[in-house]
N, CA, C and O atoms as CSV, one atom per row, in Angstrom:
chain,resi,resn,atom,element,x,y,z
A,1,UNK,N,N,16.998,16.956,59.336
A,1,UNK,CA,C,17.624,16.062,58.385
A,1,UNK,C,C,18.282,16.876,57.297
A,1,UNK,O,O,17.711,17.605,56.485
A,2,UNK,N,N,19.191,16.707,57.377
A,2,UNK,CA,C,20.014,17.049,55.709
A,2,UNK,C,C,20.097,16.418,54.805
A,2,UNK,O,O,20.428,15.233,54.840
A,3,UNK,N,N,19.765,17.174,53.582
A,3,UNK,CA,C,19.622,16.427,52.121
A,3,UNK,C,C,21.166,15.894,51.786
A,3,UNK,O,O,22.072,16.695,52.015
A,4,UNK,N,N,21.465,14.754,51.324
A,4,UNK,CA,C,22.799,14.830,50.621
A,4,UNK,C,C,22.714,15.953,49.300
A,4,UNK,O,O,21.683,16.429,48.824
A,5,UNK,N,N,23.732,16.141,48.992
A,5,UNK,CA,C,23.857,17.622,47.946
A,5,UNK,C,C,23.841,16.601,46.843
A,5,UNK,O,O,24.407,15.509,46.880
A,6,UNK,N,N,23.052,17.137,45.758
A,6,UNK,CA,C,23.026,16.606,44.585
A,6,UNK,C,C,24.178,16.555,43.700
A,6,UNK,O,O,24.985,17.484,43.673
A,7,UNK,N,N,24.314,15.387,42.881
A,7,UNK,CA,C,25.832,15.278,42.280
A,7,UNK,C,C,25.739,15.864,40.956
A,7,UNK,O,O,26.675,16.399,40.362
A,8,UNK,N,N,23.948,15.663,40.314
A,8,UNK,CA,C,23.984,16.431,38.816
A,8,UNK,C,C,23.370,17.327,39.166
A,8,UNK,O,O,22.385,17.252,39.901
A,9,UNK,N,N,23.953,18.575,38.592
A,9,UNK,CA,C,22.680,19.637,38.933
A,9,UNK,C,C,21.382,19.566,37.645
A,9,UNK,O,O,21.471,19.132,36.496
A,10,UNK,N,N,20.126,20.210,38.412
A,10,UNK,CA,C,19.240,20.215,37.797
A,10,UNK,C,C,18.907,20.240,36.767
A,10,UNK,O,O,20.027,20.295,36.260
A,11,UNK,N,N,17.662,20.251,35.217
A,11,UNK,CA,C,17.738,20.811,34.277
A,11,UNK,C,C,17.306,21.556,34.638
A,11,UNK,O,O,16.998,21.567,35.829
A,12,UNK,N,N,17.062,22.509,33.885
A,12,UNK,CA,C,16.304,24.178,33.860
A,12,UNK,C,C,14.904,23.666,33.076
A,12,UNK,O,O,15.128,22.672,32.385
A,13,UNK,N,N,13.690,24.070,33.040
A,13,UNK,CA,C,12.568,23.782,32.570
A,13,UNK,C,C,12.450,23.407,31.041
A,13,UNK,O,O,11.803,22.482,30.551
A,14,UNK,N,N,13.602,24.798,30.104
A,14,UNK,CA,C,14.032,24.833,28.918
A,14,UNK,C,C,14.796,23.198,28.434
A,14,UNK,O,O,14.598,22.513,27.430
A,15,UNK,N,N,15.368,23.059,29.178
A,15,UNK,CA,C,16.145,21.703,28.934
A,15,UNK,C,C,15.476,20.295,29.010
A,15,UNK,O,O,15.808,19.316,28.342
A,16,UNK,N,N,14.453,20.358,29.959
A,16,UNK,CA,C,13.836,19.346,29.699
A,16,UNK,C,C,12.945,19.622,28.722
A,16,UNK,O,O,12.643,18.667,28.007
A,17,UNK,N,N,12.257,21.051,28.411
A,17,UNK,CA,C,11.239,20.380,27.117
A,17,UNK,C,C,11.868,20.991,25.917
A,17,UNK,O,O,11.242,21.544,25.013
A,18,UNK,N,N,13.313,20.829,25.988
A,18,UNK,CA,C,14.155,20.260,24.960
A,18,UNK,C,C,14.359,19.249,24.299
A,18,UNK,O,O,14.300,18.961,23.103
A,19,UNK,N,N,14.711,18.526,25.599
A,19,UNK,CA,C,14.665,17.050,25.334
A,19,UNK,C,C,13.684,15.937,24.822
A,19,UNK,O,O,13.764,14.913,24.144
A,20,UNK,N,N,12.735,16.635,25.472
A,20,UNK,CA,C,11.162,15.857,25.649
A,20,UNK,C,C,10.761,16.219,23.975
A,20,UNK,O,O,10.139,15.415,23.280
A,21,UNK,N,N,11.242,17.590,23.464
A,21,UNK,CA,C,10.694,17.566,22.074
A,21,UNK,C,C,11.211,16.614,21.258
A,21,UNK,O,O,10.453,16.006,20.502
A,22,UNK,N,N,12.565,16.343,21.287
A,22,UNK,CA,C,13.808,15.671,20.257
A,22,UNK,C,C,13.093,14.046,20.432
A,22,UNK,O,O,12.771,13.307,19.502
A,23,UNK,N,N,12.986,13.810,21.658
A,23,UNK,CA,C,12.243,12.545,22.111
A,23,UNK,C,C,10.938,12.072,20.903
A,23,UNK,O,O,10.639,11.270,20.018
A,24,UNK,N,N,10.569,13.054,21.541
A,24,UNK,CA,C,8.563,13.119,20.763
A,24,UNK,C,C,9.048,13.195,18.643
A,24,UNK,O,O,8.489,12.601,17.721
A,25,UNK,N,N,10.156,14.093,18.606
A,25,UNK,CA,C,10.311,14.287,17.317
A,25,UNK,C,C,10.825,12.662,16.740
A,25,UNK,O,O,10.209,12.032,15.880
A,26,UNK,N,N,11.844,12.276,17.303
A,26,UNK,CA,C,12.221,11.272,17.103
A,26,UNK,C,C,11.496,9.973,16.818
A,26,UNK,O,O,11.778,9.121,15.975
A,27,UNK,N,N,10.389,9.999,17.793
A,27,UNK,CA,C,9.381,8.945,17.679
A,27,UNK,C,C,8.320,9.111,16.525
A,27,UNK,O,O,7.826,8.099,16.030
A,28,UNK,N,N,7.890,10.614,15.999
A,28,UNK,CA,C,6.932,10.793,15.697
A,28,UNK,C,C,7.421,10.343,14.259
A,28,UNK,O,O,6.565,10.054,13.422
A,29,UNK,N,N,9.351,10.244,13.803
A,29,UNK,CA,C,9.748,10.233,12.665
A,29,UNK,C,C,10.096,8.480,12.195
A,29,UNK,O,O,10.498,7.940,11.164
A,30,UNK,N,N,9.713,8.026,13.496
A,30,UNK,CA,C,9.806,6.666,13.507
A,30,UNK,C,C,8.912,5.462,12.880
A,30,UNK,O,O,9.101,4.494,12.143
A,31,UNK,N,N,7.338,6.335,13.904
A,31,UNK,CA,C,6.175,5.711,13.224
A,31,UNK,C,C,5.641,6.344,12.244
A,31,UNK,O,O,4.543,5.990,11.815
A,32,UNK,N,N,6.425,7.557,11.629
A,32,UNK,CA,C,6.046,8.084,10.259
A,32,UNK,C,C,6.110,7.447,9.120
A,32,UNK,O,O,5.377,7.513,8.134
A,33,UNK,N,N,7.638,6.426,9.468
A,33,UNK,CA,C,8.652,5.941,8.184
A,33,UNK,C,C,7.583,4.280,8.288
A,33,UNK,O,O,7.358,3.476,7.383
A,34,UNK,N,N,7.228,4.262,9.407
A,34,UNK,CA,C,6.550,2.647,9.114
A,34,UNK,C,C,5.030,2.860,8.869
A,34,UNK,O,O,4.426,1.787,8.887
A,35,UNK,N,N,4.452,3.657,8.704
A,35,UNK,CA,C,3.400,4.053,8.252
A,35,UNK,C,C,3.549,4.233,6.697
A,35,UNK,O,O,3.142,3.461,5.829
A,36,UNK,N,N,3.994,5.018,6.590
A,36,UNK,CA,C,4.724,5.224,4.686
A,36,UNK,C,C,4.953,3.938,4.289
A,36,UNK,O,O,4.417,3.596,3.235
A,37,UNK,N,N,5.795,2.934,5.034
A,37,UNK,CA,C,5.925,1.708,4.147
A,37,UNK,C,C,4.932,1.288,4.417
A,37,UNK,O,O,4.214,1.537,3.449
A,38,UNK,N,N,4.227,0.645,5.334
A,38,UNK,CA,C,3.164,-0.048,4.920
A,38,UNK,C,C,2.283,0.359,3.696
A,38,UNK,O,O,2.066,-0.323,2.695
A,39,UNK,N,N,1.818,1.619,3.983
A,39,UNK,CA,C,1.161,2.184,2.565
A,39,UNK,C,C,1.509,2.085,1.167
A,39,UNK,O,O,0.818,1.695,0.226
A,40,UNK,N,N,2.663,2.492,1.189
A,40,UNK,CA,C,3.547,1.523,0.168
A,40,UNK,C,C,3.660,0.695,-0.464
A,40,UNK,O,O,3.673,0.676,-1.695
A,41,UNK,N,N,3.821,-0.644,0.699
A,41,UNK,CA,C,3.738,-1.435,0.188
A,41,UNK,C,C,2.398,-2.289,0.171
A,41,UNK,O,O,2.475,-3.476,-0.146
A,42,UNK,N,N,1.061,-1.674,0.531
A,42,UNK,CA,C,-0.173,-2.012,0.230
A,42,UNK,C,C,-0.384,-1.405,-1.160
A,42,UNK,O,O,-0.686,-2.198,-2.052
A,43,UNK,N,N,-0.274,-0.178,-1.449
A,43,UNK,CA,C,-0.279,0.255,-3.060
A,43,UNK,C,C,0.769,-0.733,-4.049
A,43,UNK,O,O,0.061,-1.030,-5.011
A,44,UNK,N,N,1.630,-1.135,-4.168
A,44,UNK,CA,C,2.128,-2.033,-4.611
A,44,UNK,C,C,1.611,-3.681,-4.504
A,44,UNK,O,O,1.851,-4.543,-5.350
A,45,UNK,N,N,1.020,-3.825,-3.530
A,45,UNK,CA,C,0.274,-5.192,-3.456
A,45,UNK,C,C,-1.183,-5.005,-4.577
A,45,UNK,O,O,-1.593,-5.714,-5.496
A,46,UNK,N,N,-1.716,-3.615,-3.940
A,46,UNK,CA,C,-3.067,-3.363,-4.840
A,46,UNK,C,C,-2.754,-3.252,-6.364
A,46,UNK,O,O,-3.563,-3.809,-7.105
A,47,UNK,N,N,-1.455,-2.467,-7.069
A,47,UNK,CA,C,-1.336,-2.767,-7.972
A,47,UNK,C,C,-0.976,-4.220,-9.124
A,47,UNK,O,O,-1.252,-4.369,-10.314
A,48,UNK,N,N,-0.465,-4.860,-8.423
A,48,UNK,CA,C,-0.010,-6.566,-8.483
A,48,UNK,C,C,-1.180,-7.132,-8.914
A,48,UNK,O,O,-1.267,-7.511,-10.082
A,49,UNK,N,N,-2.345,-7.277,-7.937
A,49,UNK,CA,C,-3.601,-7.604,-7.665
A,49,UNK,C,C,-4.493,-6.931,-9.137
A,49,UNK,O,O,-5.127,-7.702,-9.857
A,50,UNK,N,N,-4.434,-5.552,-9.410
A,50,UNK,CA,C,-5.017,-5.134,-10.548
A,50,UNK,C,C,-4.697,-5.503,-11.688
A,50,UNK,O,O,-5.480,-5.912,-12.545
A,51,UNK,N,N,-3.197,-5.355,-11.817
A,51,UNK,CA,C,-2.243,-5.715,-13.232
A,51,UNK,C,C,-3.017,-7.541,-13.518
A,51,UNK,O,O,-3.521,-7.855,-14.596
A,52,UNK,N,N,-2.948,-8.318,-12.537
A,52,UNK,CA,C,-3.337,-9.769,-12.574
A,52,UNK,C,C,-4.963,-9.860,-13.054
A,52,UNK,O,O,-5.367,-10.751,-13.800
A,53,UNK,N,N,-5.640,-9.018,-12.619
A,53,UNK,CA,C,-6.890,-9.040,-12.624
A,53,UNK,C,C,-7.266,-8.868,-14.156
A,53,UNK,O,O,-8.053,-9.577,-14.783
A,54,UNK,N,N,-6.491,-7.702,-14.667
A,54,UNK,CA,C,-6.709,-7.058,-15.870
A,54,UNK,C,C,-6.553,-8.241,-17.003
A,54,UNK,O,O,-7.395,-8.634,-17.810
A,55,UNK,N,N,-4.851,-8.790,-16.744
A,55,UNK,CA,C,-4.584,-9.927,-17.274
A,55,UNK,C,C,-5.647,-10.805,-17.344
A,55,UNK,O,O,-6.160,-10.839,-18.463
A,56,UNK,N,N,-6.128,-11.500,-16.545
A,56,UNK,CA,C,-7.221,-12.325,-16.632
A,56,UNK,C,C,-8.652,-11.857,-17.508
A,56,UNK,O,O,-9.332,-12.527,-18.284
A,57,UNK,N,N,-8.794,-10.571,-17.095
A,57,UNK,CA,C,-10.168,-10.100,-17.762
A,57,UNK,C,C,-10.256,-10.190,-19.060
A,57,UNK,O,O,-11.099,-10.708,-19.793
A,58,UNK,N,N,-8.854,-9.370,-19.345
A,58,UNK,CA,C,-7.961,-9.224,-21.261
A,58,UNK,C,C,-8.344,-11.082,-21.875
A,58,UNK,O,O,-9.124,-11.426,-22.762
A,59,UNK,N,N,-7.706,-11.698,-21.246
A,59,UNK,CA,C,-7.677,-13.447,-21.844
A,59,UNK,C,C,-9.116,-13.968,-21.745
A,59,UNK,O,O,-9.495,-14.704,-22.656
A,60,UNK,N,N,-10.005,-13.660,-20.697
A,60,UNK,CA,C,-11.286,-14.248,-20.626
A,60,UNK,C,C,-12.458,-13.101,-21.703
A,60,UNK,O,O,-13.551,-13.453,-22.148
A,61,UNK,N,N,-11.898,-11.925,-21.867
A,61,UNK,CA,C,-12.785,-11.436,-23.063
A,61,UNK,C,C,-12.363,-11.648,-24.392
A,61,UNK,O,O,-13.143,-11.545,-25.338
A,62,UNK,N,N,-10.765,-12.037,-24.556
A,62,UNK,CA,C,-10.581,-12.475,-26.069
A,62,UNK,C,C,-11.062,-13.818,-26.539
A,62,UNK,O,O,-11.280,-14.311,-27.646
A,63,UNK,N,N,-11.164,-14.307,-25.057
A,63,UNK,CA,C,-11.824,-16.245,-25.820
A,63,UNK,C,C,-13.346,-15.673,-26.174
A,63,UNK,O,O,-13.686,-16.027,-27.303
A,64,UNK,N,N,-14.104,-15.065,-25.647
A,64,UNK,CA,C,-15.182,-14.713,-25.835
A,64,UNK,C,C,-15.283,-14.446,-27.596
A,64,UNK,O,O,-16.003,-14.940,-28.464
A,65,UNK,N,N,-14.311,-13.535,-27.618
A,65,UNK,CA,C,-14.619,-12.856,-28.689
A,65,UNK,C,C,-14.576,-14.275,-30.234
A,65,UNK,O,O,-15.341,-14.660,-31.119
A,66,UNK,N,N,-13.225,-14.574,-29.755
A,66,UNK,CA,C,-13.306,-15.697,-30.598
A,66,UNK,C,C,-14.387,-16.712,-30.528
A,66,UNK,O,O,-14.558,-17.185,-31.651
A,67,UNK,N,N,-15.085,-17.166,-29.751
A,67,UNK,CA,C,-16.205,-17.804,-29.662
A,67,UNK,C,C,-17.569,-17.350,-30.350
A,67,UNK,O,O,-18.444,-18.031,-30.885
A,68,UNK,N,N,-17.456,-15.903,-30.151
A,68,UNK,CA,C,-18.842,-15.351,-30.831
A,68,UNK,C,C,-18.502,-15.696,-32.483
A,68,UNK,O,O,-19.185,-16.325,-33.290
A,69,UNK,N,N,-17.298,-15.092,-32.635
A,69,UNK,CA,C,-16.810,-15.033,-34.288
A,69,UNK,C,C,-17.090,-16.739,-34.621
A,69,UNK,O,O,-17.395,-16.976,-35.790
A,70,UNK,N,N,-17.027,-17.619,-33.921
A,70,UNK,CA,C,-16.823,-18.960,-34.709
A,70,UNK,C,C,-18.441,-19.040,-34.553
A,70,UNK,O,O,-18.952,-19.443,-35.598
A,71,UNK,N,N,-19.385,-18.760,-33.518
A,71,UNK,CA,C,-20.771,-18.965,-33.529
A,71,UNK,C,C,-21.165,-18.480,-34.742
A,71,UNK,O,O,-21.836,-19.078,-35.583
A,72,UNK,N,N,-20.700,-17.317,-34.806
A,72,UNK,CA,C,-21.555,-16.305,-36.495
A,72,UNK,C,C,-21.400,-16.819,-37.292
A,72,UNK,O,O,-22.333,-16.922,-38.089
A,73,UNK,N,N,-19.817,-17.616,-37.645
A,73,UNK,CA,C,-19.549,-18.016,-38.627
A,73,UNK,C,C,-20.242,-19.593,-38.917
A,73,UNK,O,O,-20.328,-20.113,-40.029
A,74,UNK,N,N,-20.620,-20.085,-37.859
A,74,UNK,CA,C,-21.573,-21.631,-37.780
A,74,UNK,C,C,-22.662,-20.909,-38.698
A,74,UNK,O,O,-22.950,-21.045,-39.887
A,75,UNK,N,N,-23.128,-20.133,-37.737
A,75,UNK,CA,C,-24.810,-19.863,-38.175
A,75,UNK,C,C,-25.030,-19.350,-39.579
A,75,UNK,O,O,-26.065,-19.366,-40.244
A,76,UNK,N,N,-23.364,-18.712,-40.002
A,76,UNK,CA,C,-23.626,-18.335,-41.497
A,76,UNK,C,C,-23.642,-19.752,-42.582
A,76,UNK,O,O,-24.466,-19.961,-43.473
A,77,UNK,N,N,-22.677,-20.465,-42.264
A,77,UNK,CA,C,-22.457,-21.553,-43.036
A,77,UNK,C,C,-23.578,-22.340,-42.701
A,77,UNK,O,O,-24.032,-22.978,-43.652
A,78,UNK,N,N,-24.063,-22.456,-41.792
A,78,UNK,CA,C,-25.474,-23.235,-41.659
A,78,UNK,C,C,-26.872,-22.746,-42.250
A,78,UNK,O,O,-27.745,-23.518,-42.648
A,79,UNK,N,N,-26.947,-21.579,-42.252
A,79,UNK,CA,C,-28.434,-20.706,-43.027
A,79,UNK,C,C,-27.774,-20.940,-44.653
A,79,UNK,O,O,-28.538,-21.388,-45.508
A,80,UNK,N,N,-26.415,-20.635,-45.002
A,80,UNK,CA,C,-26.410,-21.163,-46.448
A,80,UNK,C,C,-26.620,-22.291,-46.837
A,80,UNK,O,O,-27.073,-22.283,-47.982
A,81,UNK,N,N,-26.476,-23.462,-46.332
A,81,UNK,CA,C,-26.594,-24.766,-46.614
A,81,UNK,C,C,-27.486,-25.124,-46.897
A,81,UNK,O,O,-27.522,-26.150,-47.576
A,82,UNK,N,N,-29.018,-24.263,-46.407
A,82,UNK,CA,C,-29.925,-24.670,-46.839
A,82,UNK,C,C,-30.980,-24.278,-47.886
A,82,UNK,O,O,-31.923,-25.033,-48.125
């Protein structure tokens, strides 16, 4: 049997793990860039989440504060009264 003669010639070993690198590089720069954003944009969610948190903590310790100040000030005007 005779082979039909090939129409492309071969790569050389060099050429394919040429290719095969640019391939692998290509991909590796692919799921690099969507890895980075996600992280990204989870540090930006976590900061959102903190900034809000803080907010809330800041407003729920200043009512406090004002609450103690009006208690002291009951208990003062009340021990003088008598």
């Amino acid at each position: 049997m005779n082979n039909p003669p090939l129409i492309y010639p071969m790569k050389t070993l060099e050429e394919m793990q040429r290719d095969s690198k640019i391939r692998n590089d290509a991909e590796a720069d692919r799921i690099c860039k969507k890895c980075k954003l996600c992280i990204g944009w989870c540090c930006v969610f976590w900061l959102f989440i903190w900034f809000i948190s803080l907010l809330i903590t800041t407003i729920r310790f200043n009512n406090v504060e004002n609450q103690i100040v009006i208690i002291e000030e009951y208990l003062i005007d009340s021990s003088g009264s008598n």
